[in-house]
Structures are given as C-alpha cells and as structure tokens.
C-alpha positions as CSV (number, residue, x, y, z in Angstrom):
1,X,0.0,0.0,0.0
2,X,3.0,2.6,0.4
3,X,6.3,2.8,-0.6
4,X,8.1,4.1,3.3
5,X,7.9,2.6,6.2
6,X,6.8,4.3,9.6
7,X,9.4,4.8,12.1
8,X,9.3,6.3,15.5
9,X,7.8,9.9,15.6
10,X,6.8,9.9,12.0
11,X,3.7,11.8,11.3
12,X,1.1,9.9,9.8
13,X,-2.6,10.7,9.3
14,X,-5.8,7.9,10.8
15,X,-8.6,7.4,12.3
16,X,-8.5,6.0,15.7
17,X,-11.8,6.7,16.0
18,X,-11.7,10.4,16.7
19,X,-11.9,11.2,12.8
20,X,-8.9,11.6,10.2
21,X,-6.2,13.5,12.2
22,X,-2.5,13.8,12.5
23,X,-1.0,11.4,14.9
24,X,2.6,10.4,15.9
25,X,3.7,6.8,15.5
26,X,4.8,6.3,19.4
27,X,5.2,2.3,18.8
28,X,5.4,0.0,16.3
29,X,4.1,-4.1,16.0
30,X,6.3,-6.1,19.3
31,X,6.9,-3.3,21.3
32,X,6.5,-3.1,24.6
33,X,4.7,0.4,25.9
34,X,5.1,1.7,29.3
35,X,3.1,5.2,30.4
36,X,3.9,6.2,33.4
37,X,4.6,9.7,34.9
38,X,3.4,11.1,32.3
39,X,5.9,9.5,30.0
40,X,6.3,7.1,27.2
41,X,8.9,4.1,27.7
42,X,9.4,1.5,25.0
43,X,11.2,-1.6,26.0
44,X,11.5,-0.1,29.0
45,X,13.6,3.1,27.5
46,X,12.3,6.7,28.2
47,X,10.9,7.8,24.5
48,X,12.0,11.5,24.1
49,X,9.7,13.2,22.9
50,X,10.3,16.3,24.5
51,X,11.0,18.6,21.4
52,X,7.0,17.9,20.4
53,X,5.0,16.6,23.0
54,X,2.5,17.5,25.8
55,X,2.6,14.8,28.2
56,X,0.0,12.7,29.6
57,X,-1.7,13.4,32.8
58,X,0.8,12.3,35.5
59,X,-1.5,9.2,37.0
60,X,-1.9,7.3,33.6
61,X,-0.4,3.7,34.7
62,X,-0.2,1.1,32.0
63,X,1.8,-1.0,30.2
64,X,0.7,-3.3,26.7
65,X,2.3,-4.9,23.8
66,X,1.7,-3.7,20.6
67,X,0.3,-6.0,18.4
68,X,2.6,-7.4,15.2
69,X,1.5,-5.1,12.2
70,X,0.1,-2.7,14.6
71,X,0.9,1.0,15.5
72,X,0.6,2.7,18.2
73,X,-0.7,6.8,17.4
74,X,-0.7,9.5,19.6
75,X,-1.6,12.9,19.4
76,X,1.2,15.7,20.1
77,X,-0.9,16.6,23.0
78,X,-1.5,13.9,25.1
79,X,-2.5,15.5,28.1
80,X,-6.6,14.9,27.1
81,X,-6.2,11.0,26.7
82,X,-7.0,8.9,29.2
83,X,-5.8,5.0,30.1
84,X,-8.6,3.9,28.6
85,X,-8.4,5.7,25.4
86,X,-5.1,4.1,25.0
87,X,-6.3,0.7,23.4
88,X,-7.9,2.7,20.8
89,X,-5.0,4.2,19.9
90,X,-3.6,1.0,18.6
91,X,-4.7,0.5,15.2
92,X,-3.4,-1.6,11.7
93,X,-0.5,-0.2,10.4
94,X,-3.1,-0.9,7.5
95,X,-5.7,1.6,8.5
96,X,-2.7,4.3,8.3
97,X,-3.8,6.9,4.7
98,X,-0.8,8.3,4.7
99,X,2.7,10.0,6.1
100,X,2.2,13.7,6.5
101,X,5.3,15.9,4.7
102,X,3.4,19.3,5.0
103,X,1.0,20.7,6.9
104,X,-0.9,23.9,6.0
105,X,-3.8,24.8,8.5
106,X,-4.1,25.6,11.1
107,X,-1.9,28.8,9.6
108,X,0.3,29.5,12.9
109,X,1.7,25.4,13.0
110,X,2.4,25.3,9.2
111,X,5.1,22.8,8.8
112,X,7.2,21.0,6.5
113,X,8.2,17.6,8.0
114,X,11.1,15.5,6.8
C-alpha cells in the first residue's frame, strides 16, 4: 500500500476513532509500551519526545504490547487521553492513509516535516 515505512515519531494521518487527524507513531508491531509519569517508555527506554510533546496526565499507569502489524498513534498533545483511550489508539499499520510531509492549516503550526 506505500512505498516508506513508519518509524518512530513519524507523522502519519488515521482514524482512531476520533476522525482523520494527524497522529505520531509512538510504537510500532512487538513493542513493549510503558506510560507512566506522564511518559512514554518502550522496551522499558524513556521515548524522548520532549521537542513535540504535551505529556500525559501524570497518573496514567499502563503498560501493553503492541500487536505485530500494529501502531501505536498518539496525538502531540496527550494531556486529554486517558488510560482507557489508550487501546484505541492501537490500530493496523493498514488503517494508516498516509505519512504527512506538509502541513498547511491551522496557519500558525504550518510545517514542513522530513
């Protein structure tokens, strides 16, 4: 279906059943997903994320494997989503339309990503 792959932190636009948005690939199919603090630790590695990221809410507690040919999305502001809004952000690297290179609205985060 596309000719890149998704790595860590790539931008890629879904629906996780919020509506098409922009979402960050946080984990990919295997990994193991810690969120605690407020923080996201795969394999049990803090994710730095710090250049682009709001951080959860500081209670959040869980830890899940992503499933093979799975993704893990998050939004760049994660301080809305709850623990249980977490298993929804799991979704087929499948259901993924697409990796975002530029964003134009809203006007003020205009961006060209690499």
């Amino acid at each position: 279906k596309f000719f890149f792959e998704f790595g860590l932190g790539s931008i890629v636009c879904a629906d996780v059943g919020e509506g098409l948005n922009e979402y960050r690939v946080a984990a990919t199919g295997g990994s193991a997903v810690t969120v605690r603090g407020g923080q996201v630790y795969i394999g049990g590695g803090l994710l730095d994320e710090s250049a682009y990221a709001v951080p959860f809410a500081e209670d959040i507690d869980a830890e899940f494997t992503v499933p093979e040919y799975s993704l893990l999305l998050l939004p760049d502001d994660r301080s809305g989503v709850s623990a249980s809004e977490l298993e929804g952000h799991i979704i087929p690297s499948r259901s993924v339309f697409g990796k975002v290179r530029l964003r134009v609205y809203p006007f003020e985060r205009l961006n060209i990503f690499g």
